[in-house]
C-alpha positions as CSV (number, residue, x, y, z in Angstrom):
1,X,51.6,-6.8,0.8
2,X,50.1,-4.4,3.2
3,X,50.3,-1.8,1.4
4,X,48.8,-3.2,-1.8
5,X,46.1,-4.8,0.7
6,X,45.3,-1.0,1.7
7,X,45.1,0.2,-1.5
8,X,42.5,-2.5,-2.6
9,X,40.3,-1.3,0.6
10,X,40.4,1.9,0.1
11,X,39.6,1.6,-4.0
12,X,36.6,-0.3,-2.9
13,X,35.9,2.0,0.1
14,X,35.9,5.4,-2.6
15,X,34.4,3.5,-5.3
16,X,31.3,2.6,-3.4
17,X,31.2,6.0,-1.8
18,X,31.2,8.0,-5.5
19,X,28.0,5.3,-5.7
20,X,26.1,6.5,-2.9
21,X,22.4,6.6,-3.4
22,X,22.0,11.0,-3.1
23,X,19.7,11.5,-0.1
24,X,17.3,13.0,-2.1
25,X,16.1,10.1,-4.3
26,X,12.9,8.4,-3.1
27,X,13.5,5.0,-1.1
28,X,11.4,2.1,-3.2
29,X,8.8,1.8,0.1
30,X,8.3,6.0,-0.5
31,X,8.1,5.0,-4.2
32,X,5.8,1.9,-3.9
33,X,3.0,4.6,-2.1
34,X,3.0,6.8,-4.9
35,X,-0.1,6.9,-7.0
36,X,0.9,5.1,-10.6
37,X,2.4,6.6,-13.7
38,X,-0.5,7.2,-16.2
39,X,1.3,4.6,-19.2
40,X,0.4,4.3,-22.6
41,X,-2.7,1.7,-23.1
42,X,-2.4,-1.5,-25.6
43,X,-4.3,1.1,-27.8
44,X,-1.5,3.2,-28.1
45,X,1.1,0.8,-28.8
46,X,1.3,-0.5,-32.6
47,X,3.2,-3.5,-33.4
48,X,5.5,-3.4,-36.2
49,X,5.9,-6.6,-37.9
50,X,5.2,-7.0,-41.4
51,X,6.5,-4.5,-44.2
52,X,3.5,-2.4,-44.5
53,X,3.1,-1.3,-41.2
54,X,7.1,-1.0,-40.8
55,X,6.7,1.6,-43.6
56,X,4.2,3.5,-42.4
57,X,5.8,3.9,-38.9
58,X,8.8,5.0,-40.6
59,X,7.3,7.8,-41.6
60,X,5.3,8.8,-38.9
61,X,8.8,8.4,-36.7
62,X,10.7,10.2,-39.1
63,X,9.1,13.4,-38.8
64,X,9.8,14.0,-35.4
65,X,12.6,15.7,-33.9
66,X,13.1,13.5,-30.9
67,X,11.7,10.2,-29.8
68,X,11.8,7.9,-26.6
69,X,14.3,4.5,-27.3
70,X,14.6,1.1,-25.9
71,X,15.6,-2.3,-27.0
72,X,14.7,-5.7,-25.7
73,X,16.8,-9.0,-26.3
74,X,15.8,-12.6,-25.2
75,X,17.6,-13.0,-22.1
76,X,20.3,-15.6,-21.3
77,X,20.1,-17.8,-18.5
78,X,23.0,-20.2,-19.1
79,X,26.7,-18.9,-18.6
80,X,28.8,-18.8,-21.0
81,X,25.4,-18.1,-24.0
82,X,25.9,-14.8,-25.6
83,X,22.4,-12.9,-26.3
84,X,21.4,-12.6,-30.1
85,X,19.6,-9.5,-29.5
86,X,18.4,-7.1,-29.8
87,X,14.9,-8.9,-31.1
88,X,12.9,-5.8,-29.8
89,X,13.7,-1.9,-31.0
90,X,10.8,0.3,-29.6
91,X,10.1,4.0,-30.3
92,X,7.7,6.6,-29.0
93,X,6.2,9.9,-29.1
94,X,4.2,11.4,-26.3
95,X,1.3,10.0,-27.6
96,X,2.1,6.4,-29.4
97,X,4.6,3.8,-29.2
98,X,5.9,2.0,-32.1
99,X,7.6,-1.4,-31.1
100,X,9.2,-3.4,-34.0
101,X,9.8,-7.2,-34.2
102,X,13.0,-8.0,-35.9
103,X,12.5,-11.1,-37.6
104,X,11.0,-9.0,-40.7
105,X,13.4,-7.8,-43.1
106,X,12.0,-4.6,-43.6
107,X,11.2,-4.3,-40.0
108,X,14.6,-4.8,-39.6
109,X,15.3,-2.3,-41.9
110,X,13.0,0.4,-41.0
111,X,13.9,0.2,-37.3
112,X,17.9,0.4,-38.0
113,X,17.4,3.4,-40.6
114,X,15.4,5.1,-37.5
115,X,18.3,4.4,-35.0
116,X,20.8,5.5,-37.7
117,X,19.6,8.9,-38.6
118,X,21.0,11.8,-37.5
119,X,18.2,14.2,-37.7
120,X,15.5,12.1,-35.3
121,X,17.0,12.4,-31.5
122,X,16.8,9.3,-30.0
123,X,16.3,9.4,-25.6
124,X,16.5,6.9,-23.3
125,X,17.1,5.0,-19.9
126,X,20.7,2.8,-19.7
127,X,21.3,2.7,-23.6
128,X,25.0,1.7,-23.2
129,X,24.4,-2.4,-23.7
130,X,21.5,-1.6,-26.5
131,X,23.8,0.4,-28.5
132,X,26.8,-2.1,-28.3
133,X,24.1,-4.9,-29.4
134,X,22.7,-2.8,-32.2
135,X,26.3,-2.2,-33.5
136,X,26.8,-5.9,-33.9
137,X,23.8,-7.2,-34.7
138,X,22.4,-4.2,-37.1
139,X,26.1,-3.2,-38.5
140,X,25.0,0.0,-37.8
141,X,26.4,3.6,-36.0
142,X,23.3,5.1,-34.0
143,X,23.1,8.7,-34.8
144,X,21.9,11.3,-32.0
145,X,21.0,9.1,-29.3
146,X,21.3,10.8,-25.3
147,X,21.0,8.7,-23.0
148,X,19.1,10.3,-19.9
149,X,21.1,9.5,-17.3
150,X,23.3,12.3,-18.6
151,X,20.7,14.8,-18.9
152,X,19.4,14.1,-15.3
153,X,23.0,14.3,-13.9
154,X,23.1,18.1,-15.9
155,X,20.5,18.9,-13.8
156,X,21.7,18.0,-10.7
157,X,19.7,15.0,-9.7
158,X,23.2,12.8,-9.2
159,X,24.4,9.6,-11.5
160,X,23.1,6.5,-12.5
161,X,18.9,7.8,-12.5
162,X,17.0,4.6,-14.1
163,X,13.5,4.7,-15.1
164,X,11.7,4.3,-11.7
165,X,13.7,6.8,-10.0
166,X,13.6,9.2,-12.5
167,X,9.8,9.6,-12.5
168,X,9.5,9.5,-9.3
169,X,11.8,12.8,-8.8
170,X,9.9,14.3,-12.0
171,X,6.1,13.6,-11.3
172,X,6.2,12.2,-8.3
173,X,4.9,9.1,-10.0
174,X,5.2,5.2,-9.7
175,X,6.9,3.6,-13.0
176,X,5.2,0.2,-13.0
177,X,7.9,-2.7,-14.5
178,X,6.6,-6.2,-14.4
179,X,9.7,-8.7,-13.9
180,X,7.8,-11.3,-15.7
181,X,7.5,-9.1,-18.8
182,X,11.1,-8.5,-18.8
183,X,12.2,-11.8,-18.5
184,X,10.3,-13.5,-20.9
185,X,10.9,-14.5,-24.3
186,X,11.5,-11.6,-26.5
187,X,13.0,-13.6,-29.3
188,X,9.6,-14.9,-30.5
189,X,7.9,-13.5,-33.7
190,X,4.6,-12.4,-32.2
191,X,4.7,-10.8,-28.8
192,X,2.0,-10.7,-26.1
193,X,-0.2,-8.1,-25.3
194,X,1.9,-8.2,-22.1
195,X,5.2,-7.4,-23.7
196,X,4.0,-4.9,-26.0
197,X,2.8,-3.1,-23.3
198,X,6.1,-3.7,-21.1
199,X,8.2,-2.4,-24.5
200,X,6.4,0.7,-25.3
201,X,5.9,2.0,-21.9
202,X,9.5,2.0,-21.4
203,X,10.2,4.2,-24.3
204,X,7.0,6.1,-23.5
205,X,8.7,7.2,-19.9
206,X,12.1,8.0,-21.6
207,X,10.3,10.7,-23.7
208,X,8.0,11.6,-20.9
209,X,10.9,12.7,-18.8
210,X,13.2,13.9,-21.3
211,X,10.2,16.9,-22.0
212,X,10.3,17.4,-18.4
213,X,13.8,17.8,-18.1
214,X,14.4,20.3,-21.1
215,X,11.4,22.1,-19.7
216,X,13.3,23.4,-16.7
């Protein structure tokens, strides 16, 4: 019993040590006085959800060779409920983000076509619980997606780099993320100016710092 009462300690000990925040990373009161990240405007963010404008963002997407991903699913607050999601798939280039509401067929369609191909790279922040949703709930395999937490641990900058952090080490820049936003309802049909923003500003920074990445 002692022995195995060792072992446990020591697993715990060396498992929170490989999770170490790396020395260099910015503290959140060093990251809270940086000036703000310059994000996309409501402007610059077009809502998909009717078969038209799922069309036309199809194409505009598909002509690019790599694009900022995120999903967003109506969270659970019970235990024991298992999410539907995802409701949300956004997309973006580094000038416009395209977010697509799910409850249209063809929006549906569009978006999971995107996710699917193999020739449009798709980059992002954490994608390992979007992908498994998008396998269930889309019966589809995503095709070239990197998720950046990869590409910043390439380069040196240490494991598990989310969003905030990971503009704050590239441009020295404060990635605003509104708790409200993300908790809210993302399984309605038509979302607020609030969540549209929230949606494609998270795929806006994914593509932002992938460029600065490869750029090295």
């Amino acid at each position: 019993m002692f022995i195995q009462r060792w072992l446990k300690r020591l697993f715990r000990f060396t498992s929170h040590s490989s999770h170490k925040r790396p020395a260099h990373w910015p503290t959140k009161e060093q990251m809270t006085s940086l000036p703000p990240f310059e994000a996309l405007t409501l402007g610059d963010v077009v809502k998909v959800n009717r078969p038209e404008t799922a069309h036309r963002a199809f194409k505009e997407i598909s002509i690019e060779s790599v694009v900022g991903f995120d999903t967003e699913s109506k969270p659970t607050f019970q235990k024991g409920d298992a999410s539907t999601g995802p409701h949300i798939v956004q997309f973006s280039t580094s000038r416009r983000a395209y977010v697509f509401i799910l409850h249209d067929p063809e929006c549906r369609k569009a978006a999971g076509a995107l996710i699917a191909m193999k020739e449009l790279k798709k980059v992002g922040f954490g994608l390992g619980d979007d992908l498994r949703r998008i396998r269930v709930k889309l019966n589809i395999e995503p095709g070239s997606v990197l998720d950046l937490e990869t590409l910043f641990r390439e380069k040196g900058f240490g494991r598990g780099v989310g969003v905030k952090v990971g503009l704050a080490l590239l441009f020295k820049r404060r990635f605003m993320k509104s708790k409200k936003a993300s908790t809210s309802n993302w399984g309605r049909s038509d979302l607020t100016a609030a969540q549209l923003l929230y949606a494609g500003n998270d795929a806006f920074a994914a593509i932002c710092a992938y460029h600065a990445l490869t750029s090295r």
